[in-house]
SELUMSE-115112 format. One record per residue (C-alpha): x, y, z; residue in one letter; chain. Coordinates in steps of 0.1 Angstrom, whole numbers, plus 2048, in hexadecimal, padded with zeros to 3 digits. Layout:
<sites>
SITE   X   Y   Z type mol
SITE   X   Y   Z    a   A
...
</sites>
This chain:
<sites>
SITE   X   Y   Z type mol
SITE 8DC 7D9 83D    x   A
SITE 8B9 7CA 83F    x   A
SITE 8A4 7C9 81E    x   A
SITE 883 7DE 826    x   A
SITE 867 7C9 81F    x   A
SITE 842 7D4 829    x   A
SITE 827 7C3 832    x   A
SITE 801 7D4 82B    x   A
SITE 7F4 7C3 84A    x   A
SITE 7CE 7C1 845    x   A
SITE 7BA 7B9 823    x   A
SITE 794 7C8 81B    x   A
SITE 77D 7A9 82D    x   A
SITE 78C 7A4 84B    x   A
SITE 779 79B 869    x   A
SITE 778 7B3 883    x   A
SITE 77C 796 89C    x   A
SITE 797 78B 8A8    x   A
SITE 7A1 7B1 8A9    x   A
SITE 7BD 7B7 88B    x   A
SITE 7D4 7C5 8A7    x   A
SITE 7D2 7A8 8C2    x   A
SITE 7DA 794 89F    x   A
SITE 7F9 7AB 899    x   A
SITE 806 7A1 8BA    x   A
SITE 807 77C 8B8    x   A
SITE 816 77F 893    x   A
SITE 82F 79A 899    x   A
SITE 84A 782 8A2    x   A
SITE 849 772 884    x   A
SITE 840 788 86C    x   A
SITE 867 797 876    x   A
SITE 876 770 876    x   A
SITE 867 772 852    x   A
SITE 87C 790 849    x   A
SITE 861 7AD 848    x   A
SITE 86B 7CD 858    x   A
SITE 84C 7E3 84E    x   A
SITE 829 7DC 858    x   A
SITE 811 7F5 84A    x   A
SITE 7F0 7F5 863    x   A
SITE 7CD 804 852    x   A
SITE 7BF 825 861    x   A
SITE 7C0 824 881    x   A
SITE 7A6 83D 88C    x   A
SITE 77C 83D 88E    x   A
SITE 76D 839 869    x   A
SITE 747 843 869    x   A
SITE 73E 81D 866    x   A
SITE 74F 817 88B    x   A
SITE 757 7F5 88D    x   A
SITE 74E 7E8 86C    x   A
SITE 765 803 85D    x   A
SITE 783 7FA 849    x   A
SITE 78E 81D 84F    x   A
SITE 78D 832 832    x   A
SITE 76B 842 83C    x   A
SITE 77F 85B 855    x   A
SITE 766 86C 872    x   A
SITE 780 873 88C    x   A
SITE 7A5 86D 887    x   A
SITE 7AA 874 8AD    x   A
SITE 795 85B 8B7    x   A
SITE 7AB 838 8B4    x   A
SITE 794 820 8C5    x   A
SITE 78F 830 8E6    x   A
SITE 76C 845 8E4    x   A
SITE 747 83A 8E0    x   A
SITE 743 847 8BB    x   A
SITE 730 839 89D    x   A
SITE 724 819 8B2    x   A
SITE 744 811 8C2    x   A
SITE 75E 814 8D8    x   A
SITE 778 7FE 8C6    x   A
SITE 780 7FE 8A0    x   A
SITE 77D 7E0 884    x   A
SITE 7A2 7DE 892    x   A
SITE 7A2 7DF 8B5    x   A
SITE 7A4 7FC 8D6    x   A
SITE 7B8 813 8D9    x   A
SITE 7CF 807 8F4    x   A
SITE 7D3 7E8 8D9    x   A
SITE 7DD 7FE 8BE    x   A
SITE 7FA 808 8D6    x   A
SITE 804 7E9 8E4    x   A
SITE 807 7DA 8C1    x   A
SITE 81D 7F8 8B6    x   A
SITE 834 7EC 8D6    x   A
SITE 832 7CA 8CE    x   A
SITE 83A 7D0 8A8    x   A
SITE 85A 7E9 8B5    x   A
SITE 865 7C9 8CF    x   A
SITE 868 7B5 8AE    x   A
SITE 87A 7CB 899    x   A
SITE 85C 7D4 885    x   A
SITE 855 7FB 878    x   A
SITE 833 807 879    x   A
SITE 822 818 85D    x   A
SITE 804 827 863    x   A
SITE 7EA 830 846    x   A
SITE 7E0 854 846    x   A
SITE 7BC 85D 835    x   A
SITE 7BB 87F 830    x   A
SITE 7A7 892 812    x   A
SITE 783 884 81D    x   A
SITE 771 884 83C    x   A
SITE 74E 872 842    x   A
SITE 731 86D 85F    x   A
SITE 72D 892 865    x   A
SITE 71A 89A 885    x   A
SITE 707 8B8 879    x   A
SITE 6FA 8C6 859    x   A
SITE 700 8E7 84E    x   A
SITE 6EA 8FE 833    x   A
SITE 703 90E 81F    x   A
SITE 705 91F 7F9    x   A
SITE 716 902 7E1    x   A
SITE 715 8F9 7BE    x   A
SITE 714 8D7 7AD    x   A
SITE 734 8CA 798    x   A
SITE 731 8B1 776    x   A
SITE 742 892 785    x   A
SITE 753 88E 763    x   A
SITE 762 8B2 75F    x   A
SITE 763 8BB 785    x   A
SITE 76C 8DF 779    x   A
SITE 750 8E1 76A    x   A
SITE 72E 8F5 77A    x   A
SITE 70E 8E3 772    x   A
SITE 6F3 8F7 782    x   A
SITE 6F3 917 795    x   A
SITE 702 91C 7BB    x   A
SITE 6E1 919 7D3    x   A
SITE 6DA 90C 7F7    x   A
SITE 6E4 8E7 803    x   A
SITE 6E6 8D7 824    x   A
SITE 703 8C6 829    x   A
SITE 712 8AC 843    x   A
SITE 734 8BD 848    x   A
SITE 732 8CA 872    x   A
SITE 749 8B3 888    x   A
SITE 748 8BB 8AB    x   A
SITE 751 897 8B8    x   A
SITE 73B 89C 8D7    x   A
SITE 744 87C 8E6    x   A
SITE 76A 880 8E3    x   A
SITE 760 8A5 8F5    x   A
SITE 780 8B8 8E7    x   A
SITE 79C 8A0 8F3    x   A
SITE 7BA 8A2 8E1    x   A
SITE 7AB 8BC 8CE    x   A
SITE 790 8D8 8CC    x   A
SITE 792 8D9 8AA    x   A
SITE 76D 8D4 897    x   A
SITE 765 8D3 86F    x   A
SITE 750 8EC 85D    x   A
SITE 745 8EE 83B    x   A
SITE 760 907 837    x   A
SITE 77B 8F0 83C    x   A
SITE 771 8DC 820    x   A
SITE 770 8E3 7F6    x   A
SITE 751 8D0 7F4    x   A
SITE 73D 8B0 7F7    x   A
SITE 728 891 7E2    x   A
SITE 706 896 7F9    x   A
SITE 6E9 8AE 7F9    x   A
SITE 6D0 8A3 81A    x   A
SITE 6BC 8C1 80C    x   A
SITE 6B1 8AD 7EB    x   A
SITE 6BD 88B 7F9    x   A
SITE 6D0 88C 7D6    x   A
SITE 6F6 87E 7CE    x   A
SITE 705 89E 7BC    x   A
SITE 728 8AA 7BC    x   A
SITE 72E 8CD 7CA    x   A
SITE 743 8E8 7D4    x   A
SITE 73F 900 7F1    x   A
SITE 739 925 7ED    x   A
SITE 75C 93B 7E2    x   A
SITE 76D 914 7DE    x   A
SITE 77C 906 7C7    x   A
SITE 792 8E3 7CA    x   A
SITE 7AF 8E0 7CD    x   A
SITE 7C7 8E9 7AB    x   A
SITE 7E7 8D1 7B2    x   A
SITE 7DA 8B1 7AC    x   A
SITE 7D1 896 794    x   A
SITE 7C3 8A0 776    x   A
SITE 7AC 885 76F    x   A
SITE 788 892 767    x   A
SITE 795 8B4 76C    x   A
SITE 7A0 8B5 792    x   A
SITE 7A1 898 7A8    x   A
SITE 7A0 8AA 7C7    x   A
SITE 77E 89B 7D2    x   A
SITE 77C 871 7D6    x   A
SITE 75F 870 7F2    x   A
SITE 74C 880 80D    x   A
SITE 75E 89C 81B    x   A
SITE 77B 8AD 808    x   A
SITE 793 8BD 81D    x   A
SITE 79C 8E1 811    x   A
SITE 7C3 8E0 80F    x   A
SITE 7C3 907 807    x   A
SITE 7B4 90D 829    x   A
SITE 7CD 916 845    x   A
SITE 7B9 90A 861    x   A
SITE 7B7 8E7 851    x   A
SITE 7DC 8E4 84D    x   A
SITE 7E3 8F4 86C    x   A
SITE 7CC 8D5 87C    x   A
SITE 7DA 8B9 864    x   A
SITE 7FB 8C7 870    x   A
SITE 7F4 8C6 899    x   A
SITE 7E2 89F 892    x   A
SITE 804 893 882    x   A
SITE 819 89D 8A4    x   A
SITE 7FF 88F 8B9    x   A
SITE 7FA 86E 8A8    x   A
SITE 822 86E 8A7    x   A
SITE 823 872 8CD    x   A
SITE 805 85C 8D6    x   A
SITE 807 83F 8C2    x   A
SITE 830 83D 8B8    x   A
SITE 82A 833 894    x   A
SITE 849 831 87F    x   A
SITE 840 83D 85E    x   A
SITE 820 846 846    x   A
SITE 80B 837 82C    x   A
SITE 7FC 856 819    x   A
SITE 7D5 84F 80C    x   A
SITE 7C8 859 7EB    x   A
SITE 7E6 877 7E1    x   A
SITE 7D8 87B 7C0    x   A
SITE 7BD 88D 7D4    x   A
SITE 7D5 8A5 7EA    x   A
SITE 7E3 8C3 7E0    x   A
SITE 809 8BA 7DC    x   A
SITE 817 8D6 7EB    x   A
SITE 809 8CA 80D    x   A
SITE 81F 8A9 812    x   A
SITE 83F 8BC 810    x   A
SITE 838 8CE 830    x   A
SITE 823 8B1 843    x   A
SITE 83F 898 83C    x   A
SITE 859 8AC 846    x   A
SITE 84D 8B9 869    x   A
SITE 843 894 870    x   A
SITE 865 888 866    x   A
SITE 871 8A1 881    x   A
SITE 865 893 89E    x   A
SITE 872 86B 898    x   A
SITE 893 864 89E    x   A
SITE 898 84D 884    x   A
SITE 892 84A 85D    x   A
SITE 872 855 851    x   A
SITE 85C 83A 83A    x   A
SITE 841 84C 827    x   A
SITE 82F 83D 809    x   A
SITE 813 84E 7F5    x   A
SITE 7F7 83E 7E2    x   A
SITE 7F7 854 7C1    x   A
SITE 7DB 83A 7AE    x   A
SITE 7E6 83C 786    x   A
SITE 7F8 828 771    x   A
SITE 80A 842 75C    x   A
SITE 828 843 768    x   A
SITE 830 868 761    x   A
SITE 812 871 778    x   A
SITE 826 862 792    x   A
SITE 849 86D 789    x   A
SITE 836 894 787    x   A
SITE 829 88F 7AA    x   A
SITE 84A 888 7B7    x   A
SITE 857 8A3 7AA    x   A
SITE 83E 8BC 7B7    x   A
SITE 83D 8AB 7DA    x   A
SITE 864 8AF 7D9    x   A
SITE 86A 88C 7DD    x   A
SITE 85C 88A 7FE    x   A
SITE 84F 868 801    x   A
SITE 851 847 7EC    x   A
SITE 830 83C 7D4    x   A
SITE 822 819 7CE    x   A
SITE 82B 80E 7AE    x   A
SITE 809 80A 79E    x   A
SITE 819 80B 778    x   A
SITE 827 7EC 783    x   A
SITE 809 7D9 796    x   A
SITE 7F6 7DE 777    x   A
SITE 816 7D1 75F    x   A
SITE 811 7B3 775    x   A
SITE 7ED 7B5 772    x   A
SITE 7E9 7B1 750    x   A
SITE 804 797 74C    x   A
SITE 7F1 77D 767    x   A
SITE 7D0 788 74F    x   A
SITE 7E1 783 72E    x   A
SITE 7F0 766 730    x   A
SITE 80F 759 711    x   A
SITE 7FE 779 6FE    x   A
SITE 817 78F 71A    x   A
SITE 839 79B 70E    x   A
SITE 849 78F 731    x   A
SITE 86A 7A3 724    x   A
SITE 852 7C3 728    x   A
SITE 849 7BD 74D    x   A
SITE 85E 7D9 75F    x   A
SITE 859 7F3 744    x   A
SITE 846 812 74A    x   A
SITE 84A 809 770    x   A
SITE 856 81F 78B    x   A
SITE 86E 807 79B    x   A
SITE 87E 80D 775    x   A
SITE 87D 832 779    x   A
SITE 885 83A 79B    x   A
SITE 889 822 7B0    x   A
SITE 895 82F 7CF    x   A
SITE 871 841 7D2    x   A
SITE 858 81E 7C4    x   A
SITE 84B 808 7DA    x   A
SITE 83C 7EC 7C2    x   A
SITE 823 7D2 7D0    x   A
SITE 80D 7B4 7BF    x   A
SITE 7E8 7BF 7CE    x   A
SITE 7D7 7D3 7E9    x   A
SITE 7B8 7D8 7FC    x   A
SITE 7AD 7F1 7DE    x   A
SITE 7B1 7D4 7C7    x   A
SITE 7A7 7B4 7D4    x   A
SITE 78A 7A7 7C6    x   A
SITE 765 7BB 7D0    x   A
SITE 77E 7DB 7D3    x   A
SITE 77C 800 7BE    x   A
SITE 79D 7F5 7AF    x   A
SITE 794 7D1 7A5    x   A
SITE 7B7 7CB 791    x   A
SITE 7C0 7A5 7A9    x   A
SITE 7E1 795 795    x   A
SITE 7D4 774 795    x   A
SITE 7DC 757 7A9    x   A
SITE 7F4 741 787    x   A
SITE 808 763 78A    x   A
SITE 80C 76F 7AF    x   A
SITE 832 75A 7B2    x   A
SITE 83C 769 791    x   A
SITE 831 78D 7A0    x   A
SITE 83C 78C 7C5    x   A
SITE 861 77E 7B7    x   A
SITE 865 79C 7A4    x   A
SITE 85C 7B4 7BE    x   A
SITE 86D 7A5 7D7    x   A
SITE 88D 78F 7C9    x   A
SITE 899 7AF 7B7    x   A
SITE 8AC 7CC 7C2    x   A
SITE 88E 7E3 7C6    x   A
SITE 892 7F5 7EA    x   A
SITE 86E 7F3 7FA    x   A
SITE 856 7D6 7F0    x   A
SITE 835 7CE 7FB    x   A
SITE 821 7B1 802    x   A
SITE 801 7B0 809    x   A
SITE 7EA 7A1 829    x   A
SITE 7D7 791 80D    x   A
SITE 7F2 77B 801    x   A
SITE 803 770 81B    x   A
SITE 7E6 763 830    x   A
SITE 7CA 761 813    x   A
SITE 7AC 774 811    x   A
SITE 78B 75F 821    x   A
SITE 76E 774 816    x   A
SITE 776 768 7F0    x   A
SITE 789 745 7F8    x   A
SITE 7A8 755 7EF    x   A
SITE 7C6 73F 7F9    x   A
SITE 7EB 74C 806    x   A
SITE 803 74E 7E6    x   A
SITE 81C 732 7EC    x   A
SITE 83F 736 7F1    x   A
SITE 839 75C 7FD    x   A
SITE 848 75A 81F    x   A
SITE 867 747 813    x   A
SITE 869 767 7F7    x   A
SITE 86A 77D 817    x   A
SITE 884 76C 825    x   A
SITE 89A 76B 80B    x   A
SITE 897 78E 805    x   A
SITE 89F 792 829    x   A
SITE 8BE 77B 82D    x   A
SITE 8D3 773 80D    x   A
SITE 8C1 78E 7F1    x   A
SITE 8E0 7A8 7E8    x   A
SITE 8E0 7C0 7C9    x   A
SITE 8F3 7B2 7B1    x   A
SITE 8DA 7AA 792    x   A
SITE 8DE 79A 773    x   A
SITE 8C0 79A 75C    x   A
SITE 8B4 782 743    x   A
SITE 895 796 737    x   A
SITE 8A0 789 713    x   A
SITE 87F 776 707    x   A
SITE 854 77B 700    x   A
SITE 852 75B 719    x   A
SITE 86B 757 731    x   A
SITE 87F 76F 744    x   A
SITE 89A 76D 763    x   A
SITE 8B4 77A 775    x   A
SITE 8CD 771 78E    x   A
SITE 8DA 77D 7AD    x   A
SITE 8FC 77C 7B6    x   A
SITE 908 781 7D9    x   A
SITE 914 768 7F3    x   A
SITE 8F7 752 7ED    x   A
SITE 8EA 75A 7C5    x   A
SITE 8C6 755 7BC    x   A
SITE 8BB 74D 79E    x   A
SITE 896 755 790    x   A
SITE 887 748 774    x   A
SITE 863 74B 764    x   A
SITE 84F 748 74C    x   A
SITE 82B 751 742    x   A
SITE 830 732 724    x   A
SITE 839 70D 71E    x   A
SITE 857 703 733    x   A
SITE 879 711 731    x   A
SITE 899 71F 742    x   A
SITE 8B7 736 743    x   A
SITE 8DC 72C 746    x   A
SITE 8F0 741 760    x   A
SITE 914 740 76A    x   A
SITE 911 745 790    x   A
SITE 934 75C 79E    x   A
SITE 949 74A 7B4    x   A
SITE 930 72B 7B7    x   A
SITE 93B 702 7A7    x   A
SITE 931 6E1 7AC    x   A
SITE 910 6F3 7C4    x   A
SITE 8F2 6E9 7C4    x   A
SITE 8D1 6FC 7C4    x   A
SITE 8AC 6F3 7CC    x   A
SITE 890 704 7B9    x   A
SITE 876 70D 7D7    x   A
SITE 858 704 7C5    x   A
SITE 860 6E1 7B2    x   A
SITE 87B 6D9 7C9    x   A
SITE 88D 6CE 7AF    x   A
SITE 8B8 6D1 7B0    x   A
SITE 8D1 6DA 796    x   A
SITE 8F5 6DF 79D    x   A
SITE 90E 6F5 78E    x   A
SITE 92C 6E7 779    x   A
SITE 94E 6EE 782    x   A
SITE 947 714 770    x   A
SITE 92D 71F 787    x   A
SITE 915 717 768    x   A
SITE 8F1 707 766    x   A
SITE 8D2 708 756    x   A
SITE 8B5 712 76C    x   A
SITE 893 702 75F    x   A
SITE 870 712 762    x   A
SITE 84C 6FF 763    x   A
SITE 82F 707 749    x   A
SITE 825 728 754    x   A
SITE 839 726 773    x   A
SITE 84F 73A 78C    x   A
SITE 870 728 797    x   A
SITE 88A 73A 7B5    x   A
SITE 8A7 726 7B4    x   A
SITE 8BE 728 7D8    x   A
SITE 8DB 713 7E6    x   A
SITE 8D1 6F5 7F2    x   A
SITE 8E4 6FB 815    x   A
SITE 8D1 71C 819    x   A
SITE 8AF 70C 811    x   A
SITE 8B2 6F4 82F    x   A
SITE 8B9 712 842    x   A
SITE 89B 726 837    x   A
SITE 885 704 83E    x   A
SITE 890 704 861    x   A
SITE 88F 728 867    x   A
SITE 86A 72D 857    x   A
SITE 85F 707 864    x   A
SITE 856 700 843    x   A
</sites>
């Protein structure tokens, strides 16, 4: 069976020309030759910014680049019609789709409304810091260019908790709406986390999940996405993804993908929500993206040995999906937390030359990101292809040393990574059923070979990342990648 391996398929400066879909397209081929079987696409749908809009500004989640709204017809990514042809085209090479659901804020309202709401303290957002009174609001969407298609559904106030604008005052202020309150199962942090921006979706109200509910079947039907990358869960009431998830599952044929963004780095915030959401979806592993973090910030001061504690690929694994970086925390980004560049091999090895079940890589450091002269991380396609072709489960660990740590993969054709955030060293491994073989280290492209014992020493540069592979399997990797 096929290692899953996903690919988040846009980063936070791309250019909205050429079209990220018509992109998709040419690459699809050989993003699948590489080994990748996921490809995680951003929001799909109209963002209040039209066309310069990453897509996390949400106006109209029906509208997927195929009405005049906010300035344009098309999205940053593309039309409509290209959205679905790169779908196909990702399905005719063997790729799953997974498309990025934003749902707890909504933004670019097309009417204000005067309603009775009192301002919040940002800090304690439980807290009342003035009396209720009367504010206008931006929170009426009547999509009058999209004219009811698809739906008839509009936003009031009362379909919201509350919002971060007064147009009354012209002020900033937290509020909630008259008789609401946010929503109680979420994060914690500063009291409730229910609100992040604009809009905030009132996940007590009936009529909202009732339209949440009759979206998921129609983007299911329209677009034939494969599986769902869940925005911002900390926010969303986790009672509501048990239900959602499982109706969607109901109408695909196949094994359901769903991952949630829960953003914390305590790992028993995570291990609580997927206990109240039932296990209904996997999480990113953020405990572990900032373990790998602060290791490419610290430098020899790191206890290497200490990498995968406190992680949720260490707690459940089954349910983690760890990653290196995102578009949240690339540099210029809310969540500016970038594992730097000396590190990235060390990082991407670990998520992905290990028996963890659903890595990902991201757009940024595979193809580099322009805006900050960011180049591609070397040597991360050849990781995906060995993941792909030769990685099995069978692990033995070497994380025995503040320095230097390793491990080796046996199978029918063993692996062997060793690293170190020091002065040079190594690890000696007795490789099963292996003698006399030799092995290439991808990134010197220096050989060792096994005694008659199946035994070597494996050798790591100053503050390096070495993957040791059979020499025979290399040469096939070189020709199938064209390296």
């Amino acid at each position: 069976m096929t290692k899953r391996t996903m690919i988040q398929y846009f980063e936070w400066y791309l250019k909205s020309d050429p079209p990220l879909y018509q992109t998709l397209m040419k690459e699809a081929s050989s993003l699948s030759k590489m080994g990748f079987t996921h490809v995680w696409l951003p929001p799909a749908y109209k963002g209040q910014a039209g066309i310069n809009d990453v897509g996390y500004g949400v106006y109209d989640m029906y509208d997927l680049g195929e009405f005049d709204q906010k300035g344009s017809i098309r999205t940053k990514y593309g039309t409509k019609d290209e959205y679905i042809q790169a779908i196909d085209v990702c399905h005719q090479n063997s790729l799953q789709v997974i498309a990025d659901i934003v749902f707890n804020h909504r933004m670019g309202a097309d009417e204000k409304e005067t309603i009775k709401a009192t301002a919040m303290d940002w800090d304690d957002r439980n807290r009342a810091v003035g009396q209720e009174k009367i504010v206008d609001v931006w929170t009426k969407y009547t999509f009058p260019v999209r004219n009811g298609k698809y739906s008839k559904f509009q936003w009031t106030w009362k379909d919201f908790d509350g919002t971060d604008y007064d147009a009354k005052t012209n002020q900033n202020v937290l509020m909630t709406f008259e008789d609401k309150k946010w929503d109680p199962k979420v994060s914690k942090e500063e009291g409730n986390f229910d609100f992040i921006m604009g809009d905030d979706l009132d996940f007590q109200n009936p009529n909202v999940i009732e339209e949440l509910y009759h979206w998921g079947k129609w983007y299911k039907d329209f677009t034939n996405i494969d599986g769902y990358r869940l925005d911002a869960i900390k926010s969303i009431d986790s009672n509501f993804f048990k239900g959602w998830l499982d109706k969607q599952k109901s109408y695909h044929t196949n094994d359901v993908y769903a991952v949630g963004e829960y953003w914390s780095g305590d790992l028993n915030e995570l291990n609580t929500y997927l206990n109240d959401s039932g296990h209904c979806m996997h999480l990113f592993d953020v405990p572990l993206h900032f373990n790998l973090f602060n290791a490419s910030s610290s430098y020899d001061t790191y206890d290497m040995s200490r990498i995968l504690d406190h992680t949720l690929v260490s707690s459940q694994n089954e349910y983690a999906c760890p990653f290196v970086d995102n578009h949240d925390t690339q540099p210029g980004q809310a969540l500016y937390s970038w594992v730097q560049g000396w590190f990235k091999l060390h990082a991407y090895s670990l998520i992905l030359l290990r028996n963890f079940d659903n890595p990902c890589v991201f757009y940024g450091d595979l193809y580099g990101i322009e805006h900050d002269n960011i180049g591609p991380v070397t040597h991360l396609s050849e990781l995906v292809w060995i993941r792909s072709r030769i990685l099995e489960d069978e692990i033995e660990d070497r994380f025995d040393d503040f320095h230097c740590i390793g491990w080796k993969v046996d199978g029918k054709h063993p692996i062997v990574v060793v690293m170190t955030n020091g002065l040079a060293n190594g690890k000696e491994f007795v490789i099963k059923n292996k003698s006399n073989i030799e092995f290439i280290d991808l990134v010197t492209k220096k050989t060792i070979k096994l005694d008659e014992n199946g035994r070597g020493k494996f050798d790591c540069f100053d503050g390096g990342c070495s993957i040791f592979i059979e020499s025979e399997v290399y040469q096939k990797m070189k020709e199938e990648l064209e390296l």
